[in-house]
PDB file of N, CA, C and O in Angstrom:
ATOM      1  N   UNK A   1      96.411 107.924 112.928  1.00  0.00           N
ATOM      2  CA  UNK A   1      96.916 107.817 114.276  1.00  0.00           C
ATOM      3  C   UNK A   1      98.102 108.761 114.401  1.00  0.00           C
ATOM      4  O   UNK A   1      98.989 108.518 113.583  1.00  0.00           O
ATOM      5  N   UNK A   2      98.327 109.732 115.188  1.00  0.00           N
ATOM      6  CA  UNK A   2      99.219 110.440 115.809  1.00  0.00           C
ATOM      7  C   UNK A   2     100.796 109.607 116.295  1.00  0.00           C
ATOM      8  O   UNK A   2     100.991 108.396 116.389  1.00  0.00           O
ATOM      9  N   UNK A   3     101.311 110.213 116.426  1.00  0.00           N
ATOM     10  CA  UNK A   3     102.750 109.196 117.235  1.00  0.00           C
ATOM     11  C   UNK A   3     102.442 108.321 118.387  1.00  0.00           C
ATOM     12  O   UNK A   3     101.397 108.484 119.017  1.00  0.00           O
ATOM     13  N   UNK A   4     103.064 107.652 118.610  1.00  0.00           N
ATOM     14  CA  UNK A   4     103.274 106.863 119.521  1.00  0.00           C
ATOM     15  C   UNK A   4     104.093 106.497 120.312  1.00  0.00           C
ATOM     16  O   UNK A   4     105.078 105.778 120.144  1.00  0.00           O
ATOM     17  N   UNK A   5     103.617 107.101 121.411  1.00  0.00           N
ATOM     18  CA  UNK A   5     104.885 107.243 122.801  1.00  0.00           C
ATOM     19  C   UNK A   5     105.362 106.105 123.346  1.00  0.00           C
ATOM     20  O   UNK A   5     104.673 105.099 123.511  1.00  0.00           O
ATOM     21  N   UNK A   6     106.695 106.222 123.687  1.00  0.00           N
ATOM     22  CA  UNK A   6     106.944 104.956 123.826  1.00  0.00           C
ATOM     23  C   UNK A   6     108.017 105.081 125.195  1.00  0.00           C
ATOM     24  O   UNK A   6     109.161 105.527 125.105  1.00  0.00           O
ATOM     25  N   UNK A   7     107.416 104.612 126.407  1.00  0.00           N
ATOM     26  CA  UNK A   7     108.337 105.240 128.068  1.00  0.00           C
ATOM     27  C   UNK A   7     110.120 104.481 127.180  1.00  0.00           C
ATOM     28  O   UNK A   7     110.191 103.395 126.605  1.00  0.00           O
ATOM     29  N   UNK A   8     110.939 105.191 127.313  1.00  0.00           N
ATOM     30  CA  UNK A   8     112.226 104.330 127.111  1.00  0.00           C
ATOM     31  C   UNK A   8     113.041 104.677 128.568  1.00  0.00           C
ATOM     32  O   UNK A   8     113.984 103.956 128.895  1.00  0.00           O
ATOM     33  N   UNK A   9     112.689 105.639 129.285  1.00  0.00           N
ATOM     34  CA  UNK A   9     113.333 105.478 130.820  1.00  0.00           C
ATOM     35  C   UNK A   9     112.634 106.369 131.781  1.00  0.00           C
ATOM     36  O   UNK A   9     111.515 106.767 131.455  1.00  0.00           O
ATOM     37  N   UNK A  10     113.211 106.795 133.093  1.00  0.00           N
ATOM     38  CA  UNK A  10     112.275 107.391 133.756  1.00  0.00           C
ATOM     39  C   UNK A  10     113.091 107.954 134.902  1.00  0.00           C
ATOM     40  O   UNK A  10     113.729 107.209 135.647  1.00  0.00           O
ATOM     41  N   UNK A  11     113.067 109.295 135.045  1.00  0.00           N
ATOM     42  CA  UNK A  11     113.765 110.270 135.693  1.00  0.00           C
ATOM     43  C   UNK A  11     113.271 110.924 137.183  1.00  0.00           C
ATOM     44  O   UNK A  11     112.214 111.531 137.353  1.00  0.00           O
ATOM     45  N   UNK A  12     114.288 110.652 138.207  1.00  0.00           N
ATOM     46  CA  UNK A  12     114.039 111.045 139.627  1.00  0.00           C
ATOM     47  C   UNK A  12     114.467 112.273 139.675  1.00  0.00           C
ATOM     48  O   UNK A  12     115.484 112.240 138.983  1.00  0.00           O
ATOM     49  N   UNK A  13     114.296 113.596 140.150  1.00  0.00           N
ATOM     50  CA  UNK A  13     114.663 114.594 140.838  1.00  0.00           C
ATOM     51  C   UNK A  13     115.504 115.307 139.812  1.00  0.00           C
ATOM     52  O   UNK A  13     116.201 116.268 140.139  1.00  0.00           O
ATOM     53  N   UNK A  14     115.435 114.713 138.184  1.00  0.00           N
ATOM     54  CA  UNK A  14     115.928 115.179 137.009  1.00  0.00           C
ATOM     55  C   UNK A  14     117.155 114.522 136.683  1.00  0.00           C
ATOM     56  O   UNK A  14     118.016 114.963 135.921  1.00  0.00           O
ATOM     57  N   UNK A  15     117.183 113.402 137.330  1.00  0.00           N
ATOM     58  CA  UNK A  15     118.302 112.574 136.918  1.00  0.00           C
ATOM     59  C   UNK A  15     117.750 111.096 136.363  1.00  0.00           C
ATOM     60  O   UNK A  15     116.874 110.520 137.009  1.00  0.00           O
ATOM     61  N   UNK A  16     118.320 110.473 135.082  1.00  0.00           N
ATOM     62  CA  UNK A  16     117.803 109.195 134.778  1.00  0.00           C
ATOM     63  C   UNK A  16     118.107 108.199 135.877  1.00  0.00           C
ATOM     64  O   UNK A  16     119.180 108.286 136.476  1.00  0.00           O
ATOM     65  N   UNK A  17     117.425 107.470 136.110  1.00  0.00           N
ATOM     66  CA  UNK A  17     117.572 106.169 136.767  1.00  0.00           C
ATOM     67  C   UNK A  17     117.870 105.242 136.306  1.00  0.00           C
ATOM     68  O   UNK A  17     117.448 105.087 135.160  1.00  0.00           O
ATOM     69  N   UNK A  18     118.763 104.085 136.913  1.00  0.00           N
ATOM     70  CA  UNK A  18     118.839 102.638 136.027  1.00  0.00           C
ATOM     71  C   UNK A  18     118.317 101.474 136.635  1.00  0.00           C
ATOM     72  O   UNK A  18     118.147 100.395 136.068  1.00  0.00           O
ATOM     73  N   UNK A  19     117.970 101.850 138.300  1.00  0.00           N
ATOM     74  CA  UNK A  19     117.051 100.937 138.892  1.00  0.00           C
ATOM     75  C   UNK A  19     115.760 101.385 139.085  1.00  0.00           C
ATOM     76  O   UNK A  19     115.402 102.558 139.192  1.00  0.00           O
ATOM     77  N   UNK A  20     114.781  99.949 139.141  1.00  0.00           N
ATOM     78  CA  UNK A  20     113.501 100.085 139.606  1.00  0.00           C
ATOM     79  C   UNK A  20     113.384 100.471 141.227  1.00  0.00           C
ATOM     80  O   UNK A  20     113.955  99.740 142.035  1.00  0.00           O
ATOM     81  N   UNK A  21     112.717 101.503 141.633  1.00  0.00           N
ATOM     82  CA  UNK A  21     112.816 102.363 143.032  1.00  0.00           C
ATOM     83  C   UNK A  21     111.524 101.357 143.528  1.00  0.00           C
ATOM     84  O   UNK A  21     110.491 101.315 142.859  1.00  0.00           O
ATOM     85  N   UNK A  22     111.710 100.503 144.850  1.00  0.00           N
ATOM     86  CA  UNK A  22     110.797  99.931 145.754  1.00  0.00           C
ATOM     87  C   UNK A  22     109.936 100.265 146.355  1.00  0.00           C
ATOM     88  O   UNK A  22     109.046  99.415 146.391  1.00  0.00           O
ATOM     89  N   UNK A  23     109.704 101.274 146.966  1.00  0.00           N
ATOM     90  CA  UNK A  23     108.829 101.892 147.346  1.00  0.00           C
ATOM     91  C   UNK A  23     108.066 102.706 147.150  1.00  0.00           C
ATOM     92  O   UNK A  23     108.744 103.646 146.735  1.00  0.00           O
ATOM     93  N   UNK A  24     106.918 103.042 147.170  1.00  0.00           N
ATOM     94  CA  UNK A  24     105.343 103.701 146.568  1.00  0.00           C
ATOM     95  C   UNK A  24     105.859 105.122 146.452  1.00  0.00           C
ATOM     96  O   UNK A  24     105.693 105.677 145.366  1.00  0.00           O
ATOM     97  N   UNK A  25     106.419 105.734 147.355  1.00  0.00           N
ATOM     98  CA  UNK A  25     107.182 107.459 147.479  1.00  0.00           C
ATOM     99  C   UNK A  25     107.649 107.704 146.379  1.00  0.00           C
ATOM    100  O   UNK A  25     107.123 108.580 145.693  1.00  0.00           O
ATOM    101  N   UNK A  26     108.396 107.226 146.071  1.00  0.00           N
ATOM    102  CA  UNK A  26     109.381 107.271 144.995  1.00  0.00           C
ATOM    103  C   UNK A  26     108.871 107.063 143.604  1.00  0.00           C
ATOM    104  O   UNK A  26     109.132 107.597 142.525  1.00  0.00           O
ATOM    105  N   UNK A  27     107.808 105.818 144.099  1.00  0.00           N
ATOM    106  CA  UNK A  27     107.753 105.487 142.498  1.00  0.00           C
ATOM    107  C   UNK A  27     106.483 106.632 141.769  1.00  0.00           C
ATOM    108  O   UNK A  27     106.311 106.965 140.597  1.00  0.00           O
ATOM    109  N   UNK A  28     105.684 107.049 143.142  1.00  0.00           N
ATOM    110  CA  UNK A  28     104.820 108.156 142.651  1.00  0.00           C
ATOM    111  C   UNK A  28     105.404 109.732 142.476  1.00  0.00           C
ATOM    112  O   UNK A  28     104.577 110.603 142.204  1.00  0.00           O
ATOM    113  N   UNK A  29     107.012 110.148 142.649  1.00  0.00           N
ATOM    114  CA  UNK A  29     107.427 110.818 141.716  1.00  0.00           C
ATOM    115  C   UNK A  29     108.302 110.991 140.667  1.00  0.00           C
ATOM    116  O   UNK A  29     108.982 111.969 140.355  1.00  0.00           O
ATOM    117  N   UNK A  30     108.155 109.614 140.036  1.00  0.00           N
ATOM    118  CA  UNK A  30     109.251 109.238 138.626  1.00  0.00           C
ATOM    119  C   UNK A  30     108.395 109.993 137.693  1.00  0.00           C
ATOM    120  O   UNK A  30     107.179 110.181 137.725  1.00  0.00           O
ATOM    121  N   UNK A  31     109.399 110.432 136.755  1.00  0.00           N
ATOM    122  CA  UNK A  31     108.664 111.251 135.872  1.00  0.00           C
ATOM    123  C   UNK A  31     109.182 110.208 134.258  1.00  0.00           C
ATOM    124  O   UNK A  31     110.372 110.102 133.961  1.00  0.00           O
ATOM    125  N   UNK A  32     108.299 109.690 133.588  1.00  0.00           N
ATOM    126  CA  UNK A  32     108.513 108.925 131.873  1.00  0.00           C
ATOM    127  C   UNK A  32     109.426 109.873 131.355  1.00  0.00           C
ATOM    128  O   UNK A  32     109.381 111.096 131.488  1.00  0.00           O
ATOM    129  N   UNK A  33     110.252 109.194 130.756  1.00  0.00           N
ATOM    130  CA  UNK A  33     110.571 109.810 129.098  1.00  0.00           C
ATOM    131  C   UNK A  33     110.634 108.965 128.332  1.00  0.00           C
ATOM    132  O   UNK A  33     111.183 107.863 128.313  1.00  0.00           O
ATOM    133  N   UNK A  34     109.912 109.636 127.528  1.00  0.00           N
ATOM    134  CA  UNK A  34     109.030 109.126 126.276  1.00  0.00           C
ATOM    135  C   UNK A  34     109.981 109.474 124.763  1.00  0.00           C
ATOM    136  O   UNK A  34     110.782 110.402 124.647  1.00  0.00           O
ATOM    137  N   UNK A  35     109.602 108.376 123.616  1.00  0.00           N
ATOM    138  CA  UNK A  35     110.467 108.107 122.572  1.00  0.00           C
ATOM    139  C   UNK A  35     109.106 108.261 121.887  1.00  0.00           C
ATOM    140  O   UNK A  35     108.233 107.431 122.141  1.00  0.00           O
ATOM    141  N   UNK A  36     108.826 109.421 120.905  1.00  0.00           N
ATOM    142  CA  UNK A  36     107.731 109.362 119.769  1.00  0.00           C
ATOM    143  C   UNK A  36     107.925 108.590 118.371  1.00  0.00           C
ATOM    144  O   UNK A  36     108.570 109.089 117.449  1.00  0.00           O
ATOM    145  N   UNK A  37     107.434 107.586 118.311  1.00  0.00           N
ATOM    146  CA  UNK A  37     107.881 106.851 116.813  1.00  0.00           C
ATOM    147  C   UNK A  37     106.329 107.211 116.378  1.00  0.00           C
ATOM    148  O   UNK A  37     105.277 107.298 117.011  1.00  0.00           O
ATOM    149  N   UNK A  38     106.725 107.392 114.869  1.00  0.00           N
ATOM    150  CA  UNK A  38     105.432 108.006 114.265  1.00  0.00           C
ATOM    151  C   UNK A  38     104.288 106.318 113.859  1.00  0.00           C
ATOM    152  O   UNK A  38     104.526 105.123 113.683  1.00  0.00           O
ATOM    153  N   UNK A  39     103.102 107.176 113.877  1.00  0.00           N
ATOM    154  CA  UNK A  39     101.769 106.401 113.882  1.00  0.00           C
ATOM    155  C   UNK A  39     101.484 105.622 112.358  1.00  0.00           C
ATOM    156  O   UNK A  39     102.274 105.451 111.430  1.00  0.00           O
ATOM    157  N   UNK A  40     100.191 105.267 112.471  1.00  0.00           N
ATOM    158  CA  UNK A  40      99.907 105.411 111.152  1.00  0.00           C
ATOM    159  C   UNK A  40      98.346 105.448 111.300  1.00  0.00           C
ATOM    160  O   UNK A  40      97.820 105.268 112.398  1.00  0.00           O
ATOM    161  N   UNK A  41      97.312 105.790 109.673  1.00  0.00           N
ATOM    162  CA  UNK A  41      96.111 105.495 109.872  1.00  0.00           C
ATOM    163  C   UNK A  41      95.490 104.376 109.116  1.00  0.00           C
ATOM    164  O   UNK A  41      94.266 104.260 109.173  1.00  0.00           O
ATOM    165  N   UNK A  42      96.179 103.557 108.430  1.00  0.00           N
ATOM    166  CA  UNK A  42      95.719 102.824 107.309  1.00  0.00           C
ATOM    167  C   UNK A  42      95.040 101.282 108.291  1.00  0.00           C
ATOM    168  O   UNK A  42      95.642 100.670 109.173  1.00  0.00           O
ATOM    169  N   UNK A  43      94.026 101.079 107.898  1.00  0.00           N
ATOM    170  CA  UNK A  43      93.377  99.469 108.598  1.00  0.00           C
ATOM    171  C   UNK A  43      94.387  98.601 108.428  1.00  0.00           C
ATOM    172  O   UNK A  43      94.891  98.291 107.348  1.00  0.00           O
ATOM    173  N   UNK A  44      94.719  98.161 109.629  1.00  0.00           N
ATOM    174  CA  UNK A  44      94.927  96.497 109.910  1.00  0.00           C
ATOM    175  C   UNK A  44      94.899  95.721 110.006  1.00  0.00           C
ATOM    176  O   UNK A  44      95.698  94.785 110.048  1.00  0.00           O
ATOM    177  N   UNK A  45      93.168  95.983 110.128  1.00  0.00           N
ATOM    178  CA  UNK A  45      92.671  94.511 110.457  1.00  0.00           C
ATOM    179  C   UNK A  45      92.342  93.242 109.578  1.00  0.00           C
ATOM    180  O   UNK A  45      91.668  92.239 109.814  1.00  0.00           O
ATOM    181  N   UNK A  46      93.095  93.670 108.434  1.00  0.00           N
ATOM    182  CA  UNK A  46      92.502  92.457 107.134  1.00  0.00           C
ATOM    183  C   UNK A  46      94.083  92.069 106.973  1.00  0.00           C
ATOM    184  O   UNK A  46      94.300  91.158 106.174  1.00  0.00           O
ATOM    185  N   UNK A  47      95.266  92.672 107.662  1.00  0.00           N
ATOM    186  CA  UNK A  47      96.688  92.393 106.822  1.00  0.00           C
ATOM    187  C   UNK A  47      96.612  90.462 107.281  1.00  0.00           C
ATOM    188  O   UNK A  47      95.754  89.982 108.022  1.00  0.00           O
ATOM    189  N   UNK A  48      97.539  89.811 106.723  1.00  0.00           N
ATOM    190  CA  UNK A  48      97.649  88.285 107.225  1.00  0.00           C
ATOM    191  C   UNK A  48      99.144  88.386 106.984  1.00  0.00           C
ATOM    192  O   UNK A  48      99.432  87.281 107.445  1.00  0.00           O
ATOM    193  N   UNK A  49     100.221  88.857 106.632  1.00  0.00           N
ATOM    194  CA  UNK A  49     101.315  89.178 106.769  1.00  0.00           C
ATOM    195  C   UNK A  49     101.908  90.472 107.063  1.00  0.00           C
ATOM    196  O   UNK A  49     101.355  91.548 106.839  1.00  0.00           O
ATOM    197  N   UNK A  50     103.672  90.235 107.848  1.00  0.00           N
ATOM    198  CA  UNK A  50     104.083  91.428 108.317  1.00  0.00           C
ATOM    199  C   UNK A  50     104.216  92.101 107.035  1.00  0.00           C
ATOM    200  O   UNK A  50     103.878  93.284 107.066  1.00  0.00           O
ATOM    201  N   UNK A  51     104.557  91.727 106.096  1.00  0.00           N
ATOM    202  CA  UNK A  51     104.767  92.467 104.805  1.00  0.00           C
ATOM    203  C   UNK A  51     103.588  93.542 104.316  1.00  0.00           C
ATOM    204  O   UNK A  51     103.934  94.681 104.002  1.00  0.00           O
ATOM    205  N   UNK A  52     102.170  93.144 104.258  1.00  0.00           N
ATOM    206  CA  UNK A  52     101.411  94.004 104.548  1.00  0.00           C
ATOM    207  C   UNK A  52     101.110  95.030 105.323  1.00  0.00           C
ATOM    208  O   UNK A  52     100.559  96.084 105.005  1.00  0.00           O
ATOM    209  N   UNK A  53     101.493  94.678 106.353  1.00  0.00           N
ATOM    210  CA  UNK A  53     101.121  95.900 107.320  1.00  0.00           C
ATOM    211  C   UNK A  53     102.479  97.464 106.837  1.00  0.00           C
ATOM    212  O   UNK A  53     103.545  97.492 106.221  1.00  0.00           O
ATOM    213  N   UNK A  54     101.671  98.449 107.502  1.00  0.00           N
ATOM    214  CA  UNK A  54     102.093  99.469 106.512  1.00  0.00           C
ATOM    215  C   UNK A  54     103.256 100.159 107.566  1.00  0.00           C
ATOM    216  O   UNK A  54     103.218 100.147 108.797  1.00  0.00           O
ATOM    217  N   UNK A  55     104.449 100.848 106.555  1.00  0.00           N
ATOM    218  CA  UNK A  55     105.831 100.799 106.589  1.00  0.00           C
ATOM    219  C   UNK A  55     105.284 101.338 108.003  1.00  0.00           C
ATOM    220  O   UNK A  55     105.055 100.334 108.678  1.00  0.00           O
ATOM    221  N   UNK A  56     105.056 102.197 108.546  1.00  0.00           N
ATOM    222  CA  UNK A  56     105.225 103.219 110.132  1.00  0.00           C
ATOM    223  C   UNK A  56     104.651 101.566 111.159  1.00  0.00           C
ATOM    224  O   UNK A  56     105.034 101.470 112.326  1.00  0.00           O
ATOM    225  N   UNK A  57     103.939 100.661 110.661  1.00  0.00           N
ATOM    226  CA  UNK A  57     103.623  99.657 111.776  1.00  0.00           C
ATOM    227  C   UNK A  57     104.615  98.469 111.896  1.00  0.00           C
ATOM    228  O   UNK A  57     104.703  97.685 112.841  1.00  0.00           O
ATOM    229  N   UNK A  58     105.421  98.491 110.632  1.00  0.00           N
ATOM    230  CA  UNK A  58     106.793  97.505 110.323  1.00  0.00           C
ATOM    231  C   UNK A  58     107.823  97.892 111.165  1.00  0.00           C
ATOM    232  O   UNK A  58     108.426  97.018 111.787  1.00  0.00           O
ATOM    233  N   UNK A  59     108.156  99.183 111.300  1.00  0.00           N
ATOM    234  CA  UNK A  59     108.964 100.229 111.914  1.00  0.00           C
ATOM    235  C   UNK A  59     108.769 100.022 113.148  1.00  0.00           C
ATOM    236  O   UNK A  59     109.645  99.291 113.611  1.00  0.00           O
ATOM    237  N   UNK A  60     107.600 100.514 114.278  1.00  0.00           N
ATOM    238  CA  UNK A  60     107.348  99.836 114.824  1.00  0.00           C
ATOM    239  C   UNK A  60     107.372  98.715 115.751  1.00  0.00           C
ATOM    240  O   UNK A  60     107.366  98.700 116.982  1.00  0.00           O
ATOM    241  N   UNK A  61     107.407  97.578 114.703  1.00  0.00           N
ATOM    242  CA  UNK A  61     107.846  96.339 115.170  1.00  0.00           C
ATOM    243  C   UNK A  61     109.168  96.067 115.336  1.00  0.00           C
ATOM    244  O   UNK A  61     109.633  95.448 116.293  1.00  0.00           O
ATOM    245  N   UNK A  62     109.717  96.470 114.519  1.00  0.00           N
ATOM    246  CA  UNK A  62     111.599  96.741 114.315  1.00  0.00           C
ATOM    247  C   UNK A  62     111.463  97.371 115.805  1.00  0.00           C
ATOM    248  O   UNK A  62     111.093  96.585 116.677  1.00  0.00           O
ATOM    249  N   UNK A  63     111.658  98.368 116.085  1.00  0.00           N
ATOM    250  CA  UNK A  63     112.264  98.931 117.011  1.00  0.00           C
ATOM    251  C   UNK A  63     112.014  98.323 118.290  1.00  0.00           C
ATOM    252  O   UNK A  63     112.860  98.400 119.182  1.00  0.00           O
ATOM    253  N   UNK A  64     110.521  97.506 118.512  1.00  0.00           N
ATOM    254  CA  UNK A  64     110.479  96.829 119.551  1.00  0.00           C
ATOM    255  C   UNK A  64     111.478  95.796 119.578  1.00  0.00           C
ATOM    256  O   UNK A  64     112.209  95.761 120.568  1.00  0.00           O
ATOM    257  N   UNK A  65     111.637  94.950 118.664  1.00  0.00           N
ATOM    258  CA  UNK A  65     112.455  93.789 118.474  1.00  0.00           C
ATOM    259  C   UNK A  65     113.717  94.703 119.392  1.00  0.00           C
ATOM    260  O   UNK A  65     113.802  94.506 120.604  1.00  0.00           O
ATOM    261  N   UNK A  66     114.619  95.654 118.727  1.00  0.00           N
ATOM    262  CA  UNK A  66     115.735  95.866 118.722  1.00  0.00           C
ATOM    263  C   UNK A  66     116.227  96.371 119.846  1.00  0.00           C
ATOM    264  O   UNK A  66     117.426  96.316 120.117  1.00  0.00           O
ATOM    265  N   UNK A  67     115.167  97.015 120.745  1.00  0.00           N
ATOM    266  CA  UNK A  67     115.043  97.514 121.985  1.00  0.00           C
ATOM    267  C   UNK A  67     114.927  96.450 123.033  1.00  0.00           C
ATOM    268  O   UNK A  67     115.628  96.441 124.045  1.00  0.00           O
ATOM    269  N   UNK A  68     113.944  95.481 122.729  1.00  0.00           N
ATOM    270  CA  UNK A  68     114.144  94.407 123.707  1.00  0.00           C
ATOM    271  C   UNK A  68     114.798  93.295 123.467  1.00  0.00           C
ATOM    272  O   UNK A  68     114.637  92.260 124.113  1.00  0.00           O
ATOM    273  N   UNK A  69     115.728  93.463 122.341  1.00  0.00           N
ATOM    274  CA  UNK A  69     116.889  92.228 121.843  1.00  0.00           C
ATOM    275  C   UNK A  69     115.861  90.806 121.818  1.00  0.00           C
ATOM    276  O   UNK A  69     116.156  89.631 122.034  1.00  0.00           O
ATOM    277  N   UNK A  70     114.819  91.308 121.538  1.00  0.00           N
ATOM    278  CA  UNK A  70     113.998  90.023 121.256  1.00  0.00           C
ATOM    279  C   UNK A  70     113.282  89.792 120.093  1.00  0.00           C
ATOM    280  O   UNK A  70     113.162  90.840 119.460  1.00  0.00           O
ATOM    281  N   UNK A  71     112.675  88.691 119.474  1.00  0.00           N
ATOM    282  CA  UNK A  71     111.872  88.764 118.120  1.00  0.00           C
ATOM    283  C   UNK A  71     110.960  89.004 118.277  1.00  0.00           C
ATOM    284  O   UNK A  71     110.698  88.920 119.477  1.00  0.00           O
ATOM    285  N   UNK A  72     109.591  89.528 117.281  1.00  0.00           N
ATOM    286  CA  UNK A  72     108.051  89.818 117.970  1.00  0.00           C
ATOM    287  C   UNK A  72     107.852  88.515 116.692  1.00  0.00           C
ATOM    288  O   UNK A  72     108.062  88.459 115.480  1.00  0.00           O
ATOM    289  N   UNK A  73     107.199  87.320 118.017  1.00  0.00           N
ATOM    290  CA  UNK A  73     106.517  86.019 117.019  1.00  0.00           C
ATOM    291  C   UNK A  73     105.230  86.554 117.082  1.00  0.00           C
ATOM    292  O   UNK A  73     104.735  85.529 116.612  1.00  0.00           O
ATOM    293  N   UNK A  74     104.144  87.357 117.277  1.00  0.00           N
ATOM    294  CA  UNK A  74     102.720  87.310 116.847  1.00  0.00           C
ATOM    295  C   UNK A  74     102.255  88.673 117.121  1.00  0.00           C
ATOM    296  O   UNK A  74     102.416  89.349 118.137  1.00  0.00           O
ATOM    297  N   UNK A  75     101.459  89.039 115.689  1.00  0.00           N
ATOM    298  CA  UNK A  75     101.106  90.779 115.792  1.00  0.00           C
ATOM    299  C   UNK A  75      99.802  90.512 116.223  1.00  0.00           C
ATOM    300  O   UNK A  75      99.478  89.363 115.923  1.00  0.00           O
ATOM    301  N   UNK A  76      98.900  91.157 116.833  1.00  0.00           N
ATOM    302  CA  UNK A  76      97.537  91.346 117.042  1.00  0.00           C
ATOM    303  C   UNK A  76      97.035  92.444 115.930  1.00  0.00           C
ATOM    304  O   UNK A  76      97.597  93.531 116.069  1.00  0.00           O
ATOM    305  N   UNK A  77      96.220  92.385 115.003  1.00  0.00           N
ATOM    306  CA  UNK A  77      95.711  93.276 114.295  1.00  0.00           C
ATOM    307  C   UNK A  77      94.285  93.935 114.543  1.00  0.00           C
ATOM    308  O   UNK A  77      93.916  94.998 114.044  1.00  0.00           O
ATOM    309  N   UNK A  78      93.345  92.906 115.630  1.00  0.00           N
ATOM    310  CA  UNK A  78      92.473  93.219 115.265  1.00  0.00           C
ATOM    311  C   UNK A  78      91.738  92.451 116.828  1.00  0.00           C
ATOM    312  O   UNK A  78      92.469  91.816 117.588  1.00  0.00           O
ATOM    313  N   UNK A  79      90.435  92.613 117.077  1.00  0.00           N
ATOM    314  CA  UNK A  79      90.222  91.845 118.113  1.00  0.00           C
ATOM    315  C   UNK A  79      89.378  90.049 118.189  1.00  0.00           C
ATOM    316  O   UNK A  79      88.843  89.526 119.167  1.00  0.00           O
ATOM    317  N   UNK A  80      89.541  89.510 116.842  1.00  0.00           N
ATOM    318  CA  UNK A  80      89.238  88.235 116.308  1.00  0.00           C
ATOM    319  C   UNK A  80      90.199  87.638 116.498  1.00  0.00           C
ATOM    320  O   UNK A  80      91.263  88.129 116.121  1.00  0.00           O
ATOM    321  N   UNK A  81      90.184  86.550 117.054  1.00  0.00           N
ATOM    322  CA  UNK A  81      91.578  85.094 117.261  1.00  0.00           C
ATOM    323  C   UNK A  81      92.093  85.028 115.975  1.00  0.00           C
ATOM    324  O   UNK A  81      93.249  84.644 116.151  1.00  0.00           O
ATOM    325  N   UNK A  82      91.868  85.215 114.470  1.00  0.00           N
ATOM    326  CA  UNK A  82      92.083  84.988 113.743  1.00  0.00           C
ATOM    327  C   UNK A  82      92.965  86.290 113.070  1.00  0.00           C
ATOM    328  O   UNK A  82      93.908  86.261 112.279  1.00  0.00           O
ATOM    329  N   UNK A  83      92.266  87.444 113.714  1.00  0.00           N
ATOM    330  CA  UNK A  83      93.713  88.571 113.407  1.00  0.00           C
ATOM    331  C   UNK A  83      94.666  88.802 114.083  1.00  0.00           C
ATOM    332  O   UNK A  83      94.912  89.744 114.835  1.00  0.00           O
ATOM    333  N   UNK A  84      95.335  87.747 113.759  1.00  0.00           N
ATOM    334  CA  UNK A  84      96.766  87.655 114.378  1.00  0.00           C
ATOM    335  C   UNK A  84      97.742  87.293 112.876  1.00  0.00           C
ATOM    336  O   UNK A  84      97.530  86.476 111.980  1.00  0.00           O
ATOM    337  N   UNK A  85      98.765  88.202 113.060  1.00  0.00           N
ATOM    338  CA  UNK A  85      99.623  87.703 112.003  1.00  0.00           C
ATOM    339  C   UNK A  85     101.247  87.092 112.817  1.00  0.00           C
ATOM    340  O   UNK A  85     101.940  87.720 113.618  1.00  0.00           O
ATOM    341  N   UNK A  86     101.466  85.795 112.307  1.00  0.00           N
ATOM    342  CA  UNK A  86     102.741  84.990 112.824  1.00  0.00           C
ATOM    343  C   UNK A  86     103.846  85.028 112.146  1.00  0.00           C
ATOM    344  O   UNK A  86     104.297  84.182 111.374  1.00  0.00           O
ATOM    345  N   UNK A  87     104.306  86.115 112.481  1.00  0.00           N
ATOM    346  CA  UNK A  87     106.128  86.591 112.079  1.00  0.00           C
ATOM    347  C   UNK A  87     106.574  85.735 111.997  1.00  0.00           C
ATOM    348  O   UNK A  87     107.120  85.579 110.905  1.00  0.00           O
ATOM    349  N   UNK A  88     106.705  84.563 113.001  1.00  0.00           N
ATOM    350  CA  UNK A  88     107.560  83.678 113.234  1.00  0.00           C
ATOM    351  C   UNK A  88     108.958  84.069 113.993  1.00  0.00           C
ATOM    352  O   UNK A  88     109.030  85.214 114.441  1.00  0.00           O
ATOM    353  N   UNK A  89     109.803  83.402 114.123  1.00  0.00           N
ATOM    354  CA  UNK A  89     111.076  83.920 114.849  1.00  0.00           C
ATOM    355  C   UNK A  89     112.442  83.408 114.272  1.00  0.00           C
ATOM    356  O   UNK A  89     113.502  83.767 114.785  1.00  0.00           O
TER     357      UNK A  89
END
């Protein structure tokens, strides 16, 4: 897997914004900027802990946590109810 873009804000007329713009005009010329955190290619779908999953998908998870000052309680690995791995919090 290639990097993985990640919107971290979004720029009007070349200036960042800090509010969400209300109306359709506006919001159809915000332009993303994007944060590349690197990928990985190794299968996921058998990990059952975060410890398994491999360092670039740990990373990853870190940065979501730290960005949204929140914990990540459940990874999706795979598309079975059962590949889910529970971080916990």
């Amino acid at each position: 897997m290639g990097g993985i873009k990640v919107c971290t804000s979004y720029e009007l007329d070349g200036e960042k914004i800090s509010t969400w713009p209300n109306d359709t005009r506006t919001l159809s010329e915000l332009k993303p900027v994007y944060e590349i955190l690197p990928g990985w290619n190794e299968d996921i779908t058998n990990c059952k802990t975060f410890e398994e999953l491999p360092a670039n998908a740990q990373a990853y998870v870190k940065y979501i946590e730290e960005t949204l000052k929140t914990p990540v309680g459940l990874i999706g690995v795979g598309a079975d109810r059962n590949q889910t791995i529970n971080k916990g919090m």
